[in-house]
Steps between C-alpha positions, in 0.01 A plus 500: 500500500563152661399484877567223701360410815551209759805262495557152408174305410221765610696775268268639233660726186216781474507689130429851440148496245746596197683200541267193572435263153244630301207264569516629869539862402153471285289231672326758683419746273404261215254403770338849591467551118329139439251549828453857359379380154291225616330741725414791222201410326488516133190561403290845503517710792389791686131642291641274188187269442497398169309218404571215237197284398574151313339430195211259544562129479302200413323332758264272603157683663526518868222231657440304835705229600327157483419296870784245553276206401423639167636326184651765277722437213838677464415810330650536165681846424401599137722749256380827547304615204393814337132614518268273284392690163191540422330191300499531123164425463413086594829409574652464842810451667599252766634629834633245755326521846649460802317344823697617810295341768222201444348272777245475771443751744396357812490866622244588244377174429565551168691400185772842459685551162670842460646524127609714265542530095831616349471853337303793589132617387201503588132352407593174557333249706644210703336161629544215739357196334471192785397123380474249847400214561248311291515804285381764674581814394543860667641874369575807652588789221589889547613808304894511467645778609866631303780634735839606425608186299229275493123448501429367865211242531478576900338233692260260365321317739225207503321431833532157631129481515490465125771212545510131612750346742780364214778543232404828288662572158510825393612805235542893494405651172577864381253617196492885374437658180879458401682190675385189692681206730457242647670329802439174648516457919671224715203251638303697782392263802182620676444395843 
């Protein structure tokens, strides 16, 4: 059905819905049913609540962020290992440590190291070794503790009482029954 309405320039032809092109005939719909998906969720609904839990990943152990004027090297991300087996008796196995934070504290007024050794057990033992100026020397050690995929050192700490105003050198060593490692720090000014 062809209507046509006005004369001259203002007339208009008007088509019946059956006869229009077919873009015009489906713009509309098309639309409702796009709007109407992207509305409908697609997950669970209604008393649906099932749970997924993803497998556990490697990780480094969760710690405090160091003050904005300590000097911490980028933290190295080791290859996840499996737990460390038992020794067989003398020998032991080397396990790379980590540091994820080192510096001065001015907070604490303290040297900070949090670390960690790759693999997980426990026994072991780690230790901040410190050699200053004209040679003194100054160590903080602690029980390590094992989490989900390593063996976390925590913090070890040496007051700045025991330390003079310079350039510190220092290490954090991981000793148990079955693996050890060793890890040297950036220099360590002390104020």
């Amino acid at each position: 059905m062809r209507v046509l309405r006005g004369s001259g320039w203002g007339r208009r032809d008007v088509l019946a819905s059956s006869e229009r092109p077919w873009p015009t005939r489906w713009i509309v719909p098309l639309g409702v049913l796009v709007l109407t998906a992207a509305c409908t969720p697609s997950g669970p609904s209604g008393g649906d609540t099932t749970t997924t839990t993803a497998p556990p990943t490697a990780s480094a152990p969760a710690s405090a962020a160091p003050s904005p004027i300590a000097t911490a090297p980028t933290p190295t991300e080791p290859t996840p290992t499996a737990p460390v087996p038992a020794g067989d008796g003398g020998s032991t196995r080397t396990v790379d440590i980590v540091v994820t934070t080192s510096g001065w504290q001015p907070a604490t007024g303290a040297v900070e190291v949090s670390a960690y050794a790759t693999g997980v057990e426990s026994g072991g033992t780690c230790t901040l070794d410190l050699v200053g100026p004209a040679g003194a020397t100054a160590q903080a050690s602690q029980a390590a503790e094992p989490d989900a995929s390593s063996t976390s050192c925590g913090l070890l700490a040496v007051p700045g009482s025991r330390l003079s105003s310079g350039t510190w050198q220092g290490t954090v060593s991981y000793v148990s029954p079955s693996s050890s490692g060793t890890v040297a720090l950036s220099p360590i000014e002390v104020p």
